[in-house]
N, C-alpha and C positions, 0 to 999 in steps of 0.2 A: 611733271614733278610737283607742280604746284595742285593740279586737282588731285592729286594722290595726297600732298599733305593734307587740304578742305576734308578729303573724304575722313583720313584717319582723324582729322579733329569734331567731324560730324559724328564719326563712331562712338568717339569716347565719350563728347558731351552726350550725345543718347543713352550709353552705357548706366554714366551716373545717372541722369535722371529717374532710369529705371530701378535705379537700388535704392536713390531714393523716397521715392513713390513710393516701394516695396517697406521700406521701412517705417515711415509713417504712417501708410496704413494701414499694416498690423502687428503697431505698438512697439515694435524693436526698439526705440527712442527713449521707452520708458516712460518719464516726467514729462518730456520737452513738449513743448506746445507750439507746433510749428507746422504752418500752412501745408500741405504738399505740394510738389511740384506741377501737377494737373491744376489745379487749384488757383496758384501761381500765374501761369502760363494763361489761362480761362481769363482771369483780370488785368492781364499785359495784354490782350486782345480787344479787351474792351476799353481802355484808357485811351484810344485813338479819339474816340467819338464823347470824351469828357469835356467841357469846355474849358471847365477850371484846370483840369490837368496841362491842354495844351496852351493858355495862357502862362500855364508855368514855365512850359517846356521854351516857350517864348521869352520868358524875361532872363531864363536862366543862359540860354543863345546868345541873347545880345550882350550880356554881362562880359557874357568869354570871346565871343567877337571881337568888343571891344577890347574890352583887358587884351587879348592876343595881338591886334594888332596894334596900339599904342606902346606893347613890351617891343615888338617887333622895331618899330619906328627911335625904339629908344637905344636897343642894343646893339642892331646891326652898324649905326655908326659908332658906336663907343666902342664896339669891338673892331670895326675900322682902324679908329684912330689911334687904340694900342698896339695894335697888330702891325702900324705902317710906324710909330712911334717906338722901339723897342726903352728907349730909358724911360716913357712914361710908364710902360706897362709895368717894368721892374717895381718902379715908384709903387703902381699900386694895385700890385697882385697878393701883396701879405692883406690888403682888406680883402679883396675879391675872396681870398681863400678861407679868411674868416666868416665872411657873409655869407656866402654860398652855401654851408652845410645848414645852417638854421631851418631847422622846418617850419614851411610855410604857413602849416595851420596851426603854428605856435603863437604867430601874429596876429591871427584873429583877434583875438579878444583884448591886443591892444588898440587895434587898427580901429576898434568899435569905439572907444573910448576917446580917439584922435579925429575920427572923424564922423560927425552925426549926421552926415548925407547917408541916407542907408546904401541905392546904388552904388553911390562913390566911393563906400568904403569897401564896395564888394570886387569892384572894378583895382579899385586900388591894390587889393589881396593878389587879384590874380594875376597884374602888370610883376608886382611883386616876385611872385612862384614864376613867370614866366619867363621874365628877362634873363637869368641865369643859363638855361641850358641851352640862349638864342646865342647871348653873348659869349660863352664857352666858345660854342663851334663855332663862331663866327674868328673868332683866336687861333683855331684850330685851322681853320680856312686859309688863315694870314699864311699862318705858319709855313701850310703846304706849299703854298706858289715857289713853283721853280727859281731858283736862282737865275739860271741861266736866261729863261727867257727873259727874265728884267732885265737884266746885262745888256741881253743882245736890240732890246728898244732902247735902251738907251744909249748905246754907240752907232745908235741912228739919230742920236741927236733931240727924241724924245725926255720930255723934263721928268719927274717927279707926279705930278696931276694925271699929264698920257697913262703913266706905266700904271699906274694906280686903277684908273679906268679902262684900260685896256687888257690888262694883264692880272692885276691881285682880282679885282672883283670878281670878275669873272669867273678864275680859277676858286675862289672863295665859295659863291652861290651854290654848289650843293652842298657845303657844307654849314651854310644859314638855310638852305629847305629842310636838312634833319633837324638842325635845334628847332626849326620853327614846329615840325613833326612832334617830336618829342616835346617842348613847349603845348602843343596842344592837349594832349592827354592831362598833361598836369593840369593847365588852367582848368579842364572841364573838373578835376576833380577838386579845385580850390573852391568855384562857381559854385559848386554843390554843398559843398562844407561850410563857406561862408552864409549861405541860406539856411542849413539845420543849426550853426550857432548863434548867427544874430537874427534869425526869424524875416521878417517881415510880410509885402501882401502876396507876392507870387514867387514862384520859381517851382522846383523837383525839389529840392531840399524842404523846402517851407511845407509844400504838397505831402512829403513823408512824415514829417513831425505831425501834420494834423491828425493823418490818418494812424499814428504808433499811438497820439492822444485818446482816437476812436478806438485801440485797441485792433486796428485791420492791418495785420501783420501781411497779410498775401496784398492788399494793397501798397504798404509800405516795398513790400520785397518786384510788387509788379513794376513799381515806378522805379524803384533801384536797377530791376532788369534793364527801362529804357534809356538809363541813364549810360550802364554799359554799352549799349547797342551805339548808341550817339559817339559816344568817346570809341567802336571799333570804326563805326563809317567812316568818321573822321579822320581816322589812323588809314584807313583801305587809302581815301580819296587822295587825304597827301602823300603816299606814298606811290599811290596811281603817275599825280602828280610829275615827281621825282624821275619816276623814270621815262616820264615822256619828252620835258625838258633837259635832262643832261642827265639822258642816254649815251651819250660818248666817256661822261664820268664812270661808269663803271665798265666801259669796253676799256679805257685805260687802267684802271684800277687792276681789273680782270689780265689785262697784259701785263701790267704790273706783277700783280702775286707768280703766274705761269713763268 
């Protein structure tokens, strides 16, 4: 099932590339002045062997590394201690619900202003965008845990700390591997956007703005490709991830829906 969907998505992205080739190279586009995809592709090949590129490709990693795992280290207990708290969470889910839809790269350009560490402001964007969809599902996680099963540790005379570490976390943690999932896509694209808005000396962001300044569109668009590729491995590996540690979660789930 799944190399049948790879295949049909192999198809169709080669499909497009071919109409677009097709179109660009003789002239269907009219005015547009835009690289082809051969073109494209020929300078996504060569950016491996750029120094300055993978310098960028470097600063632009550790930003979201960081950011991801410092959002990570911030959420998963906050959304603990509503999730195990249900009157705090009441208390303060009218902010959470107001904060939450703000988009992330609307704070750029205050976050530049607040903080003139260039990193730390970049890092800061992405803890930012990140923590929300950790701490969602990590709520969501709470939620799930069985009633029963708490019950039934605690009329063995387990406290409140056991059931918690026995029983909620547990039953929780695959649902802090998706936010953490989904957290990742986002950060890589805050990482990137924070780089093409407030500049600086390295990154993919920073690297694009130079080269749109040179007027090198198939370079701007090469390095955009690698940024995709980055943000799919990412998404493959944690999902790889997921289902090798809590495999049982969705053989439940799975008996669940049946």
């Amino acid at each position: 099932m799944t190399g049948a969907r790879l295949l049909r998505g192999a198809i169709g992205a080669a499909g497009f590339l071919v109409v677009a080739e097709l179109v660009i190279r003789f002239g269907v586009s009219g005015r547009l002045d835009f690289p082809a995809p051969s073109a494209i592709l020929l300078e996504a090949v060569r950016l491996p062997a750029d120094p300055e590129f993978m310098a960028g490709v470097g600063t632009t990693l550790t930003n979201w590394v960081f950011g991801l795992l410092i959002a990570t280290l911030i959420a998963v207990p906050v959304g603990v201690l509503l999730g195990a708290l249900s009157p705090l969470e009441r208390a303060v889910r009218p902010l959470l619900e107001f904060m939450r839809p703000i988009p992330s790269v609307a704070i750029i350009p205050l976050a530049i202003l607040l903080i003139p560490v260039d990193e730390l402001m970049k890092i800061s964007v992405i803890v930012y965008a990140s923590v929300w969809p950790i701490l969602i599902n990590t709520l969501y996680g709470m939620h799930d845990v069985d009633p029963l099963a708490k019950e039934s540790l605690r009329s063995f005379g387990f406290g409140p700390l056991a059931v918690l570490t026995r029983v909620s976390l547990p039953s929780a943690a695959p649902f802090v591997a998706t936010g953490v999932r989904i957290a990742a896509g986002i950060a890589l694209v805050l990482a990137v956007s924070a780089e093409l808005l407030a500049g600086g000396f390295n990154g993919i962001g920073v690297f694009v703005t130079v080269a749109g300044s040179g007027n090198r569109t198939d370079l701007m668009m090469a390095a955009t490709f690698w940024a995709g590729v980055i943000g799919v491995l990412a998404n493959v590996l944690l999902m790889a991830g997921e289902r090798r540690l809590f495999h049982w979660h969705r053989m439940r789930t799975g008996a669940t829906e049946s």
